[in-house]
C-alpha positions in Angstrom: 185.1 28.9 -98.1 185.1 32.7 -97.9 188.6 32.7 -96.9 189.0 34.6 -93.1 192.6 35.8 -92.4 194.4 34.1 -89.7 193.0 34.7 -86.6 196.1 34.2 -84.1 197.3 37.4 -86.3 194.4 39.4 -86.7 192.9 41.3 -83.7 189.2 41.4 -85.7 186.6 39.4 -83.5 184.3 37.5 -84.4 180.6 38.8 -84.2 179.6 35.3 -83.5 181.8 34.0 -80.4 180.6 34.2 -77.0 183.6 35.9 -75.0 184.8 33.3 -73.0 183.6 30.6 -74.7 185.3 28.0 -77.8 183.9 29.1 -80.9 180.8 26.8 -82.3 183.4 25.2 -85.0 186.0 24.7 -82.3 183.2 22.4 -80.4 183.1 19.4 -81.8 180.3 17.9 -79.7 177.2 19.1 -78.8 175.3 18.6 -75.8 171.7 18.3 -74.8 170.3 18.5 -78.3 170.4 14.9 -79.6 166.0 15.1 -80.8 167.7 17.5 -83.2 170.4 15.6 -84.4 168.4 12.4 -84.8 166.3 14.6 -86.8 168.8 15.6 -89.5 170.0 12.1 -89.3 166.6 10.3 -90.1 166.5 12.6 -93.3 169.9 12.5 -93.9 169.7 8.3 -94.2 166.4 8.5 -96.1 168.0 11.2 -98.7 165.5 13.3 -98.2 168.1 15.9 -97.7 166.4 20.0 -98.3 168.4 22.4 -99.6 167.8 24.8 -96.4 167.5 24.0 -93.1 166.6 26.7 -90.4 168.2 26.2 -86.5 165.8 27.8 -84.3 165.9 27.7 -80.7 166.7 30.1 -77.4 169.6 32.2 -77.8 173.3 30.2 -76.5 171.5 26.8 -76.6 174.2 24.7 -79.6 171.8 26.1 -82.5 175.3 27.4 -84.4 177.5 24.7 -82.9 174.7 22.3 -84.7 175.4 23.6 -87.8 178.6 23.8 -88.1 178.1 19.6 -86.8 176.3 19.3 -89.9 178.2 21.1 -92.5 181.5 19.1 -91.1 179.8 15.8 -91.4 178.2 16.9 -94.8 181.7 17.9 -96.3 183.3 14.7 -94.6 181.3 12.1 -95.4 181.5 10.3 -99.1 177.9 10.7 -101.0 176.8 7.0 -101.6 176.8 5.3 -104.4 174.3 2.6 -103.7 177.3 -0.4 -104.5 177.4 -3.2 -102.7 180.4 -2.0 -100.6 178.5 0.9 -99.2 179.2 1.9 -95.8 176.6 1.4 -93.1 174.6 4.4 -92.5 176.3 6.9 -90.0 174.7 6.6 -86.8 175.5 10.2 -85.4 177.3 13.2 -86.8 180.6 13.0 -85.1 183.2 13.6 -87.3 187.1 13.0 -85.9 189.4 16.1 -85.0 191.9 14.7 -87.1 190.2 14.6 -90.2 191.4 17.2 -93.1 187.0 18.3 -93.4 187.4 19.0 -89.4 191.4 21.0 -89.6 190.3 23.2 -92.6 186.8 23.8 -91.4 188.8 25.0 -87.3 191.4 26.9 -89.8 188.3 28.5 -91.8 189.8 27.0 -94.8 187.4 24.7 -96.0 187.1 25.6 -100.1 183.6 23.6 -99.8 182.1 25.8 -96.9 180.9 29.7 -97.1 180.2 31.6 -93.8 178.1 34.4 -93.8 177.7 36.6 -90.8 178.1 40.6 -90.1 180.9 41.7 -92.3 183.6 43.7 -90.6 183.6 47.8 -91.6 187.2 49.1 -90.9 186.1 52.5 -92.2 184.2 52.9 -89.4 185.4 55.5 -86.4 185.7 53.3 -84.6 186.3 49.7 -87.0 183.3 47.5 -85.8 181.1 45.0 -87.5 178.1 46.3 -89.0 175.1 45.8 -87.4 173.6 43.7 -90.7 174.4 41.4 -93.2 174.1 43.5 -96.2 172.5 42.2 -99.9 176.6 42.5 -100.8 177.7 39.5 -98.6 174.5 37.4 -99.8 176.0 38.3 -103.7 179.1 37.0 -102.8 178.0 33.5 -101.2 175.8 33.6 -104.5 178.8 33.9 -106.7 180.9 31.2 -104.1 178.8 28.5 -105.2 178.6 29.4 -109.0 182.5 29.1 -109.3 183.6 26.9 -106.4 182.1 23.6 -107.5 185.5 22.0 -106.1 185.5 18.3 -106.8 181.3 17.9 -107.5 180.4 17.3 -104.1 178.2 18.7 -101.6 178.9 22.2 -100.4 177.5 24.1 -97.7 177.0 27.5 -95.9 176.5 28.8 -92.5 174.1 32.2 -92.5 175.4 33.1 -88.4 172.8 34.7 -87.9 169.4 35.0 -90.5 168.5 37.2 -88.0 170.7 39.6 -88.9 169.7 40.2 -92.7 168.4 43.5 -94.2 165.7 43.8 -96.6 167.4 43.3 -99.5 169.8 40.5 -98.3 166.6 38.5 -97.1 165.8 38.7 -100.6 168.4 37.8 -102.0 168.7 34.8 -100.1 164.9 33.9 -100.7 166.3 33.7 -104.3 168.9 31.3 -103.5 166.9 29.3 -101.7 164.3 28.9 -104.1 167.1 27.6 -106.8 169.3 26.5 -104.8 172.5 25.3 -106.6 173.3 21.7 -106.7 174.7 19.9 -104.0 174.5 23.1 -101.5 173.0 22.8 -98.1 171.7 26.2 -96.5 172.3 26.3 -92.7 170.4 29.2 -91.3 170.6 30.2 -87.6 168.1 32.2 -85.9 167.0 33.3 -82.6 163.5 34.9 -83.8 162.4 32.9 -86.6 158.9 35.2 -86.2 161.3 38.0 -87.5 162.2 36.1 -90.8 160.3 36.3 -94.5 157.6 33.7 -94.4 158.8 32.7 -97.6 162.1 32.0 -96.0 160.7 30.0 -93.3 158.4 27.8 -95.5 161.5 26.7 -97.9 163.1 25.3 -94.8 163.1 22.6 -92.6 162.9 24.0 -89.4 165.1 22.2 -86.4 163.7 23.6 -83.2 166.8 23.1 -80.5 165.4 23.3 -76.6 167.1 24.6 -73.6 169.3 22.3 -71.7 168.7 20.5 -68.8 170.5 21.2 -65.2 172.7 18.3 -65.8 173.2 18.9 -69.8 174.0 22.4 -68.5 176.6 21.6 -66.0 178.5 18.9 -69.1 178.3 22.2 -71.4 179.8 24.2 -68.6 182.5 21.9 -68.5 183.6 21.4 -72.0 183.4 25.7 -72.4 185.8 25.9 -70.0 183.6 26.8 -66.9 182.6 25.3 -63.9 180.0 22.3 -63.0 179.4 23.6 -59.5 176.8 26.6 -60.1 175.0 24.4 -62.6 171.4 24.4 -61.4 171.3 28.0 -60.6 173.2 28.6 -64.1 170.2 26.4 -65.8 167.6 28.5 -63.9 169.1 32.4 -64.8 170.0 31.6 -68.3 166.8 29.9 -69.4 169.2 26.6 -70.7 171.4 28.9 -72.4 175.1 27.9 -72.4 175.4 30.6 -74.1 174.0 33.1 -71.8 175.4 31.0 -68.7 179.3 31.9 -70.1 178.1 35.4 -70.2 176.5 35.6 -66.5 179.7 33.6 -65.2 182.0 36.2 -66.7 179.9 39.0 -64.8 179.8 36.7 -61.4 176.1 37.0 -61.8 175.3 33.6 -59.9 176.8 36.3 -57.1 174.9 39.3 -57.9 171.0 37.6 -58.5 171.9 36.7 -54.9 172.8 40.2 -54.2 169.4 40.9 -55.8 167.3 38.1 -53.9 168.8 39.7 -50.6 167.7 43.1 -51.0 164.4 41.9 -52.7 164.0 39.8 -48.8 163.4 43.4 -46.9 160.6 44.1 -49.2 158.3 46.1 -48.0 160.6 47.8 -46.0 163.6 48.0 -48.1 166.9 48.4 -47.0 168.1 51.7 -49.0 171.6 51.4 -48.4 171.4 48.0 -50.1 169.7 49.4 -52.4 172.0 51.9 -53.5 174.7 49.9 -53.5 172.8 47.8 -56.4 171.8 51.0 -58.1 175.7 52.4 -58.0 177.2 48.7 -59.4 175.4 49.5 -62.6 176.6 53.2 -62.9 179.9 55.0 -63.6 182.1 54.4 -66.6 182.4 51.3 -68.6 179.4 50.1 -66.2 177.3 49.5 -69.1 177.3 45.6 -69.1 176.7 45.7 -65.4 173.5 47.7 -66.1 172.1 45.1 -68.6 172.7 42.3 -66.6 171.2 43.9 -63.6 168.1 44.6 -65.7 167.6 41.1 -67.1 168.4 39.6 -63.8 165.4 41.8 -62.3 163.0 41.1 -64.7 164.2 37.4 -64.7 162.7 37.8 -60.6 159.9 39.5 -61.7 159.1 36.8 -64.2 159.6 34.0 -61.7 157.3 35.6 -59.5 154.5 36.1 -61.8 155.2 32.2 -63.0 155.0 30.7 -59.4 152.0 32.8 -58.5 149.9 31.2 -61.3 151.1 28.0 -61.2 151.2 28.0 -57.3 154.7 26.7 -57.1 157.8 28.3 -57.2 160.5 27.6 -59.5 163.9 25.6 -58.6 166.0 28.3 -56.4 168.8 29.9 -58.1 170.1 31.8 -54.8 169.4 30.5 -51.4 166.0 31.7 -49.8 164.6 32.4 -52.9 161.5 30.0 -52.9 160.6 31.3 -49.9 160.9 34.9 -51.1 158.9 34.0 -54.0 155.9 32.8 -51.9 155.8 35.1 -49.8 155.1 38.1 -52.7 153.6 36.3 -55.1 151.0 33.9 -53.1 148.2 34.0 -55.7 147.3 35.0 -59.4 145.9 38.1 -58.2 149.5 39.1 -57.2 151.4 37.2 -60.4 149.2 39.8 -62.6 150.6 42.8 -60.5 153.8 41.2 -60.8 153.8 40.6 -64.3 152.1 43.7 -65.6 155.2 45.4 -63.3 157.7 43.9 -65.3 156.5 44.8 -68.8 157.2 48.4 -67.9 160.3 48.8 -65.7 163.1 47.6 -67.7 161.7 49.0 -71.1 161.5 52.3 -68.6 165.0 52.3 -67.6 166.3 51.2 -71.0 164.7 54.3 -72.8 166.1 56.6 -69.6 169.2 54.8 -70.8 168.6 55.4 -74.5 168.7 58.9 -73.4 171.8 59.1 -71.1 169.9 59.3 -67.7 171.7 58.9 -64.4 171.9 54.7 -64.7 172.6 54.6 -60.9 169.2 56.9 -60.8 167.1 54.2 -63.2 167.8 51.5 -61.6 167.1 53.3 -58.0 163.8 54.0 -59.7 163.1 50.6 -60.5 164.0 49.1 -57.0 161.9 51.7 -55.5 158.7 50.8 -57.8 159.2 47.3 -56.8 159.2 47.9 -52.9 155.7 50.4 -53.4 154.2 47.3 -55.2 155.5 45.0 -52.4 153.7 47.3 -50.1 150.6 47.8 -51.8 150.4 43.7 -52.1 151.3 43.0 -48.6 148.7 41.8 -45.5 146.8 44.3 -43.9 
């Protein structure tokens, strides 16, 4: 593999760990997803095997902990020979801790495996990752597979994610994939698949992962460290997303979307003091996490509402009262359209007042304000 330098030593992060979570390679199962592993599995045992494979899916729901499942149990398990002896086919993709594939693949030492993923820039002011992967790194998992043929046997990379790819590195890796060296599986990960080359997409096999389940969510919560408790509402706010779930918990945002639910009960008559106090938790210094996750957590509400007005049922409560709440704004598909056109504009609103260093506390003020007018104008006369 690309080598990496030891990370106990090295303070560099990693552009593709979720703070607070295990990293996808240190997670050796994966939850919730098992149509997509049966998938590879059924080609895998009728060696039908493509060079490229593309992991598509909501952000945060296993799509890179899949891969790195596969390219383990790719570079661990013997190619068959068709003898006699032959093992029975493998039935899943678990591969043991202990095994040397599984230690050199957590150490990111695995000569068989290249990862590619936003290259560090330490002559940046700051030192950050770039914001692409450049045509450069693609060169160098080109050149990787032309002298690291290792023992003959199958090789692999993870492209963490495709997503991230300029112009010319999409190119270059169209290239690759359309001749592919032998033995090498291509394991791209993507988010937006829409965003890729077509040509990219159509010399892969796509593996769509889905979002997980209340009770595949609370298991995932559990082996990440976290908590089984919140699990529903965590299912509910993050879409499925493990990955986005780690990243509400660390904010306590099972806390504030009922901070958010409570104000959003005094509509029409809002209660401004509450109101400000929402407005100021996204302000000030070093606030700008708390901003973001107070925008997606209102448009989350705004998209439940326009949801359960068209479909005439509300969706599972993820703070107490909120069904109710629901209902009572959004009793019809008259209101869901008012609701829904509402929430294509606010948050791309504040973001651009953002974008342009306007008073956060002031945008999000705004927003709350422009809700309660549209609660009035939609309430009984």
């Amino acid at each position: 593999m690309a080598r990496a330098p030891d990370l106990s030593e090295d303070p560099i992060p990693e552009p593709d760990r979720v703070e607070g979570a295990p990293h996808p390679r240190e997670t050796l199962w994966l939850i919730g997803q098992t149509a997509a592993e049966a998938t590879f599995l059924d080609a895998y045992r009728q060696g039908r095997l493509p060079h490229g494979w593309l992991l598509t899916g909501p952000r945060g729901v296993g799509k890179a902990t899949l891969a790195w499942r596969i390219a383990r149990f790719l570079l661990a398990t013997p190619e068959e020979d068709g003898g006699l002896f032959a093992p029975p086919p493998p039935v899943s993709l678990d591969v043991p801790p202990d095994h040397p594939v599984a230690r050199r693949m957590l150490a990111l030492s695995e000569p068989r495996l290249f990862l590619l993923r936003r290259p560090w820039d330490d002559k940046a002011t700051p030192p950050r990752h770039r914001q692409e992967i450049t045509v450069e790194e693609v060169r160098r998992m080109k050149n990787f597979f032309s002298l690291s043929a290792a023992d003959g046997g199958r090789r692999a990379a993870i492209i963490d994610t495709a997503d991230d790819l300029n112009t010319n590195a999409a190119n270059a890796l169209l290239k690759l994939l359309e001749e592919p060296p032998r033995g090498v599986t291509l394991l791209l990960v993507s988010h937006q698949p829409w965003h890729l080359l077509p040509t990219i997409r159509s010399r892969c096999r796509d593996l769509r992962l889905g979002p997980l389940s209340a009770p595949d969510m609370a298991q995932a919560l559990v082996a990440a460290g976290g908590t089984a408790d919140e699990a529903g509402a965590m299912a509910e706010l993050s879409g499925g997303s493990v990955g986005e779930a780690i990243r509400i918990a660390n904010q306590d945002g099972i806390k504030l979307y009922a901070q958010i639910v409570a104000l959003f009960a005094t509509l029409p008559r809002l209660d401004r003091p509450r109101a400000l106090a929402l407005a100021e938790a996204g302000a000030g210094r070093g606030a700008e996490a708390s901003f973001e996750l107070i925008l997606r957590l209102v448009d989350l509400f705004l998209a439940r509402l326009a949801r359960a007005g068209v479909t005439g049922h509300p969706p599972p409560e993820a703070a107490s009262g909120e069904a109710a709440l629901i209902a009572r704004l959004a009793p019809d598909a008259g209101a869901a359209l008012v609701w829904a056109d509402l929430a294509q504009s606010l948050s791309a609103r504040a973001r651009r007042g953002r974008a342009v260093n306007l008073d956060p506390a002031s945008l999000l003020m705004d927003m709350v304000l422009k809700i309660d007018e549209t609660a009035g104008m939609l309430a009984p006369r």
